[in-house]
ZAFI-757142 format. One record per residue: x, y, z of N, C-alpha, C in turn. Coordinates in steps of 0.02 Angstrom, whole numbers, padded with zeros to 5 digits, always signed. Layout:
! residues N
XYZXYZXYZ;...
***
This chain:
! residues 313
-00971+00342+01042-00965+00276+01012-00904+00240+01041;-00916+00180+01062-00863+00129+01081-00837+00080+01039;-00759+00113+01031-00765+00080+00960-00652+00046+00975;-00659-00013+00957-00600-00046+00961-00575-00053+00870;-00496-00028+00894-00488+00004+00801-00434-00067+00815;-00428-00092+00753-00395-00154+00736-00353-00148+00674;-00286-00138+00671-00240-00107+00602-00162-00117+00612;-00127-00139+00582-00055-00146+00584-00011-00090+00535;-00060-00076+00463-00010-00023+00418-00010+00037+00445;+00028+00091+00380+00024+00163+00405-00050+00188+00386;-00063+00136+00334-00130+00191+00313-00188+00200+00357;-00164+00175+00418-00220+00170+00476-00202+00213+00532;-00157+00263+00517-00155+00285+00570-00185+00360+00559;-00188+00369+00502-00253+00461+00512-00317+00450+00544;-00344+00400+00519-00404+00358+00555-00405+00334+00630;-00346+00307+00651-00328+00318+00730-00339+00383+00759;-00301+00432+00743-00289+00493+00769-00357+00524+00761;-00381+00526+00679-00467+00562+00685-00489+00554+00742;-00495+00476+00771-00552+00427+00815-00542+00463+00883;-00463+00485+00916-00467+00493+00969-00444+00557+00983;-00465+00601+00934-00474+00671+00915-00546+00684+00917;-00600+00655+00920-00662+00649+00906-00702+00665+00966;-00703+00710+01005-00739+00682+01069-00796+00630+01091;-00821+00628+01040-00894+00583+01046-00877+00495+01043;-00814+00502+01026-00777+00426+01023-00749+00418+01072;-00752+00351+01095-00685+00333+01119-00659+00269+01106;-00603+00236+01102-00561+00192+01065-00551+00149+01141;-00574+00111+01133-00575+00085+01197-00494+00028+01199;-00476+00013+01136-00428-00025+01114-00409-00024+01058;-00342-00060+01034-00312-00058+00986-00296-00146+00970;-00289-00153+00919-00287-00212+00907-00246-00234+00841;-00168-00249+00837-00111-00246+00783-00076-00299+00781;-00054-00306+00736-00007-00372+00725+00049-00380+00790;+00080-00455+00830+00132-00448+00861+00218-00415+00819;+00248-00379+00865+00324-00371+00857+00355-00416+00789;+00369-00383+00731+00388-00421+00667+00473-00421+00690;+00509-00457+00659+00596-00457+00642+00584-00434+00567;+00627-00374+00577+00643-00329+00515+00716-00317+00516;+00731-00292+00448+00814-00279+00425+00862-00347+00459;+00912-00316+00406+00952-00379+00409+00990-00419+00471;+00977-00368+00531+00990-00379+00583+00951-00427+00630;+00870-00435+00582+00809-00440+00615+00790-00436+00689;+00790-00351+00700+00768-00337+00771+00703-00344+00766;+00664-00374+00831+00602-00332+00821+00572-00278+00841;+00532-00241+00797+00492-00187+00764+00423-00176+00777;+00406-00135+00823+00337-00134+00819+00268-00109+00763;+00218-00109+00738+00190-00095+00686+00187-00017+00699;+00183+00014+00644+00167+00082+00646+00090+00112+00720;+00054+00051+00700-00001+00071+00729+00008+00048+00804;+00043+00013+00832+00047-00014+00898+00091+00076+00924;+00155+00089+00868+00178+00149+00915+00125+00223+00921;+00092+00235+00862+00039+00272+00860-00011+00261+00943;-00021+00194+00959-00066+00177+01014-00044+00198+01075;+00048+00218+01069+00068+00195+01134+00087+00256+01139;+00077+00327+01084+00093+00381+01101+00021+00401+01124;-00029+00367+01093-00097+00405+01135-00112+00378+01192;-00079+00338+01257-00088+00296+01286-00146+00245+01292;-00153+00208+01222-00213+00175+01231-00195+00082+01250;-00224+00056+01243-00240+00000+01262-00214-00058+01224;-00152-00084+01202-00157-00123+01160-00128-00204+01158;-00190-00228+01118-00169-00313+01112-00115-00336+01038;-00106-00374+01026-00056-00399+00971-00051-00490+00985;-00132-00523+00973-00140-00577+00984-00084-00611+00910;-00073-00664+00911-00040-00694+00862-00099-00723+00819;-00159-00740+00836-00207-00752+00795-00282-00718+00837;-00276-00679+00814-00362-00635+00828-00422-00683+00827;-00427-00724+00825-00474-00784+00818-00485-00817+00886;-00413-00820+00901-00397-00862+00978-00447-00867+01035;-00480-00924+01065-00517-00879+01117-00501-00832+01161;-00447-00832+01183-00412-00793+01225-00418-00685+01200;-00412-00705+01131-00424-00627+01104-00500-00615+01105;-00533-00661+01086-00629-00657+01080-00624-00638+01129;-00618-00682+01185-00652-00667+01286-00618-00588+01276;-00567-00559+01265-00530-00498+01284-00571-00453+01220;-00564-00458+01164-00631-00412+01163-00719-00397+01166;-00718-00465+01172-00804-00460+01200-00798-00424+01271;-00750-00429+01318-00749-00390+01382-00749-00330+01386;-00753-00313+01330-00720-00224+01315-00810-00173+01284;-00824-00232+01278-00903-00208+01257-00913-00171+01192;-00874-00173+01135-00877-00111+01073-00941-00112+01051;-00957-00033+01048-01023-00039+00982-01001-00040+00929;-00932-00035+00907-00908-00030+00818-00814-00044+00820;-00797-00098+00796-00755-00126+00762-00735-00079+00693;-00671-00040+00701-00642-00021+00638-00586-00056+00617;-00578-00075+00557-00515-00109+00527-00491-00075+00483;-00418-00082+00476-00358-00025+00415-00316-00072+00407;-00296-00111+00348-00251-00165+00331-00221-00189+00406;-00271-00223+00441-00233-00269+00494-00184-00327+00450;-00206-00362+00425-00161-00436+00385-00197-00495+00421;-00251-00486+00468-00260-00558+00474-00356-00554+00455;-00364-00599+00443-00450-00611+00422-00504-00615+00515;-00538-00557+00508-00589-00588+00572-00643-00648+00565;-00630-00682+00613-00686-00738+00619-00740-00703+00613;-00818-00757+00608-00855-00734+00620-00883-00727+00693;-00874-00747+00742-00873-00735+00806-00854-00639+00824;-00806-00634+00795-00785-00551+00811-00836-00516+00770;-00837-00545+00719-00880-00493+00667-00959-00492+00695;-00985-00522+00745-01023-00510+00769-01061-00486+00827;-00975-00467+00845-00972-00443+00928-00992-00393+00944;-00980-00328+00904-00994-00273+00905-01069-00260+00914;-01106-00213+00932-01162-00196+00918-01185-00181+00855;-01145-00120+00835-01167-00089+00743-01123-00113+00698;-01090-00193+00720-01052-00214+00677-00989-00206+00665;-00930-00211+00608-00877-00208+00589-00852-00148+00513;-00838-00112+00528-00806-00077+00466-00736-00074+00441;-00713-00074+00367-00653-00095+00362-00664-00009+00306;-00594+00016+00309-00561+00060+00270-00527+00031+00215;-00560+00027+00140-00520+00007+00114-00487+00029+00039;-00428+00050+00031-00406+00093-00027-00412+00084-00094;-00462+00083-00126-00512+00085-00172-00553+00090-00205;-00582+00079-00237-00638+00094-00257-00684+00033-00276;-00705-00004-00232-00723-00087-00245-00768-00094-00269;-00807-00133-00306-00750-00182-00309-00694-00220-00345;-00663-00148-00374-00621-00166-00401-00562-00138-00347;-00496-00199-00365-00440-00201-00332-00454-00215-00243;-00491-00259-00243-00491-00299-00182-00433-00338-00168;-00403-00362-00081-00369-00387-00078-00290-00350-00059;-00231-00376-00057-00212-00331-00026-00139-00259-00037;-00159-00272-00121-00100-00207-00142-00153-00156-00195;-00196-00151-00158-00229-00115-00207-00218-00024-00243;-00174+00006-00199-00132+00045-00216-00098+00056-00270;-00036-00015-00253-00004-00037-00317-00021-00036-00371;-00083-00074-00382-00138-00091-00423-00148-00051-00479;-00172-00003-00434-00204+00060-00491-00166+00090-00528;-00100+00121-00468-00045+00155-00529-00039+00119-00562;-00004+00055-00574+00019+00016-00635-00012+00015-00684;-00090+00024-00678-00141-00006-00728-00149+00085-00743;-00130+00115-00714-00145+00193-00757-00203+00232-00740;-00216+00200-00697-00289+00202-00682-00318+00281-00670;-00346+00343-00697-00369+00383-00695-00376+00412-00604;-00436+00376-00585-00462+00391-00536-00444+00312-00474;-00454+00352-00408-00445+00304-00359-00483+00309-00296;-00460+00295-00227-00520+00323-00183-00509+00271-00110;-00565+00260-00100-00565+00230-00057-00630+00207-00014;-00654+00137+00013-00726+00121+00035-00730+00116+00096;-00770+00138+00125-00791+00112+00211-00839+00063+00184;-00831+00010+00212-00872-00062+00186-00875-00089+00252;-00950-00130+00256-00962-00168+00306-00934-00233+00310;-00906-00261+00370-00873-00332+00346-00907-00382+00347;-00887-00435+00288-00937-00492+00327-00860-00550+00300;-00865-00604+00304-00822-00656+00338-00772-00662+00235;-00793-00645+00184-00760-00641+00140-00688-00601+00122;-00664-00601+00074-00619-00544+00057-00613-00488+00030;-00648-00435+00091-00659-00354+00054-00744-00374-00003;-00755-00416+00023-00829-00440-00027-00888-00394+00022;-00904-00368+00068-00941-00348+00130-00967-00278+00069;-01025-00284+00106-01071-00201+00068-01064-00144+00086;-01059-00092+00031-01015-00027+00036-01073+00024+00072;-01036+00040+00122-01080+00109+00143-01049+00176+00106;-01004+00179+00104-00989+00248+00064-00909+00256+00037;-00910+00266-00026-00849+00300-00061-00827+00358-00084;-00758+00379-00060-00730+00433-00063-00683+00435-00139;-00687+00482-00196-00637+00469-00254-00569+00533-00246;-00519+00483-00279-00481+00561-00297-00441+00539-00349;-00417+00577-00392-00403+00593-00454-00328+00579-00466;-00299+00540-00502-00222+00501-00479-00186+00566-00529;-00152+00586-00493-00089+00639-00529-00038+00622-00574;-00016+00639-00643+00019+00633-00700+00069+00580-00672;+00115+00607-00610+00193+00563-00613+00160+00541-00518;+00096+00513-00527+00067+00476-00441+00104+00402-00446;+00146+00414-00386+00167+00346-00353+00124+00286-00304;+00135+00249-00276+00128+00197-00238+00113+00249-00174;+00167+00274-00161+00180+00301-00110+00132+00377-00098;+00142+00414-00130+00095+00478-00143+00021+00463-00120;-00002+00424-00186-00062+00381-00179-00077+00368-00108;-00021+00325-00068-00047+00310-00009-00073+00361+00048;-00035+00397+00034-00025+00463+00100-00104+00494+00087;-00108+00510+00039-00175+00546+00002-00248+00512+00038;-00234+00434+00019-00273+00395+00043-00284+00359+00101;-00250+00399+00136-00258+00351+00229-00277+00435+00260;-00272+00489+00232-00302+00561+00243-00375+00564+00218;-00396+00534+00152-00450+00526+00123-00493+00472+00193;-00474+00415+00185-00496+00352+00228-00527+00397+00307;-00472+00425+00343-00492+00466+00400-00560+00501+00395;-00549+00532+00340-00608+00596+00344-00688+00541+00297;-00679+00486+00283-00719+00431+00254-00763+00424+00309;-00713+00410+00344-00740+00349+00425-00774+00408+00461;-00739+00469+00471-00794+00513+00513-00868+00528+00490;-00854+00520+00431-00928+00508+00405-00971+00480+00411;-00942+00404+00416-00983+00355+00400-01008+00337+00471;-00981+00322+00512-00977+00330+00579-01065+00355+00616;-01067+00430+00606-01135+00454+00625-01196+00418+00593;-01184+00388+00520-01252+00354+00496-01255+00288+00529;-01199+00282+00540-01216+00199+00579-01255+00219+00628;-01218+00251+00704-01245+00251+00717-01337+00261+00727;-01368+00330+00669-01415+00347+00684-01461+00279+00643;-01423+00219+00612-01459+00196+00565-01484+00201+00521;-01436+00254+00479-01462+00267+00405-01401+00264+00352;-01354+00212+00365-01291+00199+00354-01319+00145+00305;-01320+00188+00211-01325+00132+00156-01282+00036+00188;-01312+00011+00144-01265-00060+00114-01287-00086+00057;-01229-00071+00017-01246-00075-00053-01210-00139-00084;-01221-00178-00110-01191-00231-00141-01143-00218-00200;-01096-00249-00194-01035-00248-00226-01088-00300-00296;-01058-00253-00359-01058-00303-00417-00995-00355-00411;-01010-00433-00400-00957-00458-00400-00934-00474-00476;-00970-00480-00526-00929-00462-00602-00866-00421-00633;-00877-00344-00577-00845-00306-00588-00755-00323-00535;-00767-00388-00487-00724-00385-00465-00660-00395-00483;-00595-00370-00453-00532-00395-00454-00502-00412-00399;-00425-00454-00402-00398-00453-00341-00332-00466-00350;-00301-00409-00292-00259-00400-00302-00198-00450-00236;-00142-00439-00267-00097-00514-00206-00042-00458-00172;-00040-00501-00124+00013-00480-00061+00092-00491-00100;+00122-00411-00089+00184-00393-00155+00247-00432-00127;+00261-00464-00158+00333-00498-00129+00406-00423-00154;+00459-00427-00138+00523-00410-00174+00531-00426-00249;+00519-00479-00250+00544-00481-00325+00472-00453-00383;+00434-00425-00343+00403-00409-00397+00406-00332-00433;+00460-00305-00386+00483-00247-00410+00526-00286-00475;+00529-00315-00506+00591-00331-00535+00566-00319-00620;+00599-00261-00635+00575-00232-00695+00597-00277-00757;+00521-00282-00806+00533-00325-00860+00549-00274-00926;+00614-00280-00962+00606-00221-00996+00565-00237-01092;+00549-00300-01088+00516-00341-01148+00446-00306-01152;+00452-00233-01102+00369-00212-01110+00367-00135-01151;+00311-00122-01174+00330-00025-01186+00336+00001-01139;+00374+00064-01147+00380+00117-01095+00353+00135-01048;+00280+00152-01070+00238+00159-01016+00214+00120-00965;+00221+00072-00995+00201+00006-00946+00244+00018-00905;+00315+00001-00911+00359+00001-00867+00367+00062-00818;+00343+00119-00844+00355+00172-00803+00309+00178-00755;+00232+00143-00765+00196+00151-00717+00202+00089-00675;+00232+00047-00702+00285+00005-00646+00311+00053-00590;+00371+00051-00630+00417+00078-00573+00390+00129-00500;+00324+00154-00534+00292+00218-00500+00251+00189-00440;+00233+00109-00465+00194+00085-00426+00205+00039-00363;+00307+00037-00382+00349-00017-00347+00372+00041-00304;+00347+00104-00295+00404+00159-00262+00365+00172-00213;+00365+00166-00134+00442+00145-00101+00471+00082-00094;+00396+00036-00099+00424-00034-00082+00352-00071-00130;+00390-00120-00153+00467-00153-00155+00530-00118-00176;+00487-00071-00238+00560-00011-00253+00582-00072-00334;+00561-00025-00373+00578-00077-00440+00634-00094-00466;+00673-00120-00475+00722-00149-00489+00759-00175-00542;+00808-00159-00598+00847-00198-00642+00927-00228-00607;+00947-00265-00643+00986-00308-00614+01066-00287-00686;+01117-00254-00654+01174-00235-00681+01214-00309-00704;+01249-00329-00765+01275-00395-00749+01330-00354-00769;+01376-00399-00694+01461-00411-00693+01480-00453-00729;+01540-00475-00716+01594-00525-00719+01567-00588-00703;+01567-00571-00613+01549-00638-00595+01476-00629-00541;+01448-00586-00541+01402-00547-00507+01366-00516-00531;+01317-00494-00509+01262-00456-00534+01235-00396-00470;+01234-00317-00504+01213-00301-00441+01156-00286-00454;+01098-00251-00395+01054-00228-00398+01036-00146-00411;+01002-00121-00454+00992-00068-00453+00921-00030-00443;+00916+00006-00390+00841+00017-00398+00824+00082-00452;+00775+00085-00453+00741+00133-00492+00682+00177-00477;+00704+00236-00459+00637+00246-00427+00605+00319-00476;+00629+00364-00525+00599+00407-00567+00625+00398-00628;+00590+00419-00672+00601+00406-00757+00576+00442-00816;+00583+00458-00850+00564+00493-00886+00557+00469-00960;+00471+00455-01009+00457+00428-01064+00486+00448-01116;+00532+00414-01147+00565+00421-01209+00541+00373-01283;+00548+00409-01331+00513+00375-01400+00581+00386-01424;+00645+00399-01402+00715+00415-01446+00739+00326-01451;+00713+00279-01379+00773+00247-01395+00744+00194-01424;+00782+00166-01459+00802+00091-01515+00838+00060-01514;+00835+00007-01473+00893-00056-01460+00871-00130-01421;+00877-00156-01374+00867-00216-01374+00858-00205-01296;+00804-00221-01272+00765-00216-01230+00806-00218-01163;+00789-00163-01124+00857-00162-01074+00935-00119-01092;+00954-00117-01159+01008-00093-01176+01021-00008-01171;+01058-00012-01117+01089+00075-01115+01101+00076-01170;+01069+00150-01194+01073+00186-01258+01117+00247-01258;+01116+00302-01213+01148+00341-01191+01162+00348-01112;+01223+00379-01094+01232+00422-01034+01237+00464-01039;+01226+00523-01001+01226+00594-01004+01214+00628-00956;+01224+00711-00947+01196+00733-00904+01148+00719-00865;+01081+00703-00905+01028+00706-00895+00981+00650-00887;+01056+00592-00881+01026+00522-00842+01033+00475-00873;+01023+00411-00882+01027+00358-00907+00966+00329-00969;+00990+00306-01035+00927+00306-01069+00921+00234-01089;+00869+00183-01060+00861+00131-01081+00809+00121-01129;+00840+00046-01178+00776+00041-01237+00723-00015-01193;+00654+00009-01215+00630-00059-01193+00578-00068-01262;+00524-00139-01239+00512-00153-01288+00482-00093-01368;+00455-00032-01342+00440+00025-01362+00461+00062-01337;+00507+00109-01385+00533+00182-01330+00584+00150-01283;+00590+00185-01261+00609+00184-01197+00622+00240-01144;+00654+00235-01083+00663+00261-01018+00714+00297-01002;+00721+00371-00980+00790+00399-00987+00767+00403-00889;+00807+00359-00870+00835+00348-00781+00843+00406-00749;+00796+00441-00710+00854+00489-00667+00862+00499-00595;+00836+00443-00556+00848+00438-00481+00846+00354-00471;+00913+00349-00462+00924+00258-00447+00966+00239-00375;+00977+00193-00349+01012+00200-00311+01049+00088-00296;+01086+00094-00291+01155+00049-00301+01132+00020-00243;+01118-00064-00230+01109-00082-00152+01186-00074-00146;+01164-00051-00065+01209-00032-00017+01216+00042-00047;+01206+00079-00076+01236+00145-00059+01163+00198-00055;+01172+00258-00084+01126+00309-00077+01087+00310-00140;+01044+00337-00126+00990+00359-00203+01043+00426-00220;+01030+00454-00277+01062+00478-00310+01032+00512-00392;+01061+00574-00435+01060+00555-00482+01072+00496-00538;+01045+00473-00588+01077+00432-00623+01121+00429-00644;+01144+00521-00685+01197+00534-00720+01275+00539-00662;+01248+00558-00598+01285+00547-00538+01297+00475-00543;+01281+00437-00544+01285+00357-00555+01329+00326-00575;+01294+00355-00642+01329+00323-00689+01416+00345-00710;+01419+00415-00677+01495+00435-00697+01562+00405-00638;+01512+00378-00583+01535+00353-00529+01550+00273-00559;+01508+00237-00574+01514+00156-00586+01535+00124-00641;+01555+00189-00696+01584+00178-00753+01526+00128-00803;+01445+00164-00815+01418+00111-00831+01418+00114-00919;+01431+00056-00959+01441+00078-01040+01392+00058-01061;+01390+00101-01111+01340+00134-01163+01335+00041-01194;+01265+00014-01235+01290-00038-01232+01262-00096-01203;+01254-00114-01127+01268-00143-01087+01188-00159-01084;+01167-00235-01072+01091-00248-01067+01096-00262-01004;+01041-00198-00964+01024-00218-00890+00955-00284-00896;+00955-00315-00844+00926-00371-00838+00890-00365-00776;
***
C-alpha cells in the first residue's frame, strides 16, 4: 500500500513507525506542520513527526497551507492509494480527500462520536469518563464527522492522566490502523455512521485553561488537574504583596477533612498541602513554583514559607 501519512503531534508517531515497519507499506511521504517558535526564546522547533520522518529518512513536506496548489500538484505526483492522518491541525480540502485511491483515514482518540475535535483526551479524564479508545474513521470534508470503520476501547485507570491516556492511545491508534488498513484494501472495510445526537466537541486548550477553579468539589477539580497534566499543567495562583505567583499542580490526593473557604490552605504538613474547595477538599503533593523544579509539596511549602490560612486563587 502507498500510503502518504500526514501528522504534526506525538500521538502520530507509533502509527508512523508501525507503517514503515510494515513491509507491505510504504510511506511514500510525510506531511506536518512548518517549523513552530517555541519557548521563551522562540527558536524554531520542528514537530515531533517531521523529526520521527527525518530519522527514517523519509520524504517530507511542511506546506503552510495543505490546500495550496502547490501542495495538491506535490501530492497528487506521489500517486497514494491511502492518506493517513494523526492530529495534523490543519483541515484537508476536498480536492486531497479525494486524491487517494481508497481514500483518507484519520486516527482519532476516542470513541466518536463523542469528544470530537481537538482535546479529546483532556476531555474524558475531566468528565471521569470510565472507558476511552480510539477510531480509525474515514474522512470526509467535516469535523471528525466522517464514518467509523473501526474502534479500539481501553479502560481509563483510577489516578489516569492527560498524559498516560495519551501514550496508551497513540500505541492503541498504531495497532488500530494496522488493522484497518488490510480491509480497505480488500474492500471489506465497514462505514458506519456516526449518531450525530450523540455528538460532542471538544476546543483547542489554551494556558489558561489549566487555571484551577477551586468554587468546585473535589473531585471535579482533581480530575482537572489530571486532565491539565502535562500541558497546560493546572494551575493556582499564590497572592503576594504586590505579585502573584504561579503554582502548578500536577498530583493530589481526595480529601473530605477540609472546611474552609474555597482555595484556603487548611493544613501543611509532611504529607503536603491541604486545600478547601467547594466540597472537601485537596491535600497537594507534587507542585512546582514557575521558574523552579517540581517537587514535593511539603518540600514546598517548608521552602516558601506558605501560611496556613492563605486563599490560593
Amino acid at each position: 500500500m502507498r500510503i502518504i501519512f500526514i501528522g504534526t503531534g506525538e500521538i502520530g508517531l507509533p502509527a508512523l513507525q508501525a507503517l514503515t515497519n510494515t513491509p507491505e507499506h510504504h510511506v511514500l511521504a510525510v506531511v506536518t506542520q512548518p517549523d513552530r517558535p517555541v519557548g521563551r526564546q522562540l527558536k524554531l522547533a520542528a514537530s515531533p513527526i517531521k523529526e520521527e520522518a527525518f530519522k527514517l529518512h523519509l520524504k517530507i513536506y511542511q506546506p503552510e497551507k495543505i490546500g495550496s496548489a502547490t501542495s495538491v500538484a506535490q501530492l497528487k505526483y506521489l500517486k497514494p492509494d491511502l492518506i493517513v492522518v494523526a492530529a495534523y491541525g490543519q483541515i484537508l480540502t476536498r480536492e486531497i480527500l479525494h486524491l487517494p485511491k481508497y481514500g483518507c483515514l484519520n486516527i482519532h482518540a476516542s470513541l466518536l462520536p463523542k469528544y470530537r475535535g481537538a482535546s479529546p483526551i483532556h476531555a474524558s479524564v475531566a468528565a471521569g469518563e470510565k472507558q476511552s479508545g480510539v477510531t480509525i474513521m474515514w474522512m470526509d470534508e467535516g469535523l471528525d464527522t466522517g464514518d467509523i470503520l473501526l474502534q479500539e476501547s481501553v479502560s481509563l485507570r483510577r489516578r489516569e492522566t492527560a498524559e498516560s491516556l495519551h501514550d496508551r492511545l497513540a500505541k492503541l491508534g498504531a495497532e488500530a490502523l494496522l488493522k484497518a488498513i488490510p480491509l480497505v484494501e480488500t474492500g471489506d472495510a465497514p462505514r458506519v455512521k456516526q449518531d450525530k445526537s450523540l455528538a460532542t466537541l471538544t476546543k483547542k486548550l489554551r494556558k489558561e485553561d489549566g487555571h484551577i477553579d477551586w468554587d468546585r468539589p473535589q473531585r471535579e477539580i482533581e480530575a482537572h488537574i489530571r486532565a491539565m497534566t502535562h500541558w497546560p499543567s493546572a494551575y493556582a495562583w499564590i497572592p503576594q504583596e504586590n505579585d502573584h505567583k504561579m503554582l502548578k499542580i500536577f498530583s493530589t490526593i481526595v480529601s473530605r477533612r477540609a472546611k474552609g473557604k474555597p482555595g484556603e490552605i487548611m493544613r501543611v504538613d509532611r504529607h503536603g498541602i491541604l486545600v478547601a474547595a467547594k466540597v472537601g477538599g485537596l491535600l497537594l503533593r507534587e507542585v512546582q513554583l514557575e521558574g523552579k523544579k517540581r517537587m514535593h509539596a511539603a518540600e514546598f511549602a517548608r521552602g516558601f514559607n506558605l501560611p496556613v490560612g492563605l486563599v490560593l486563587e
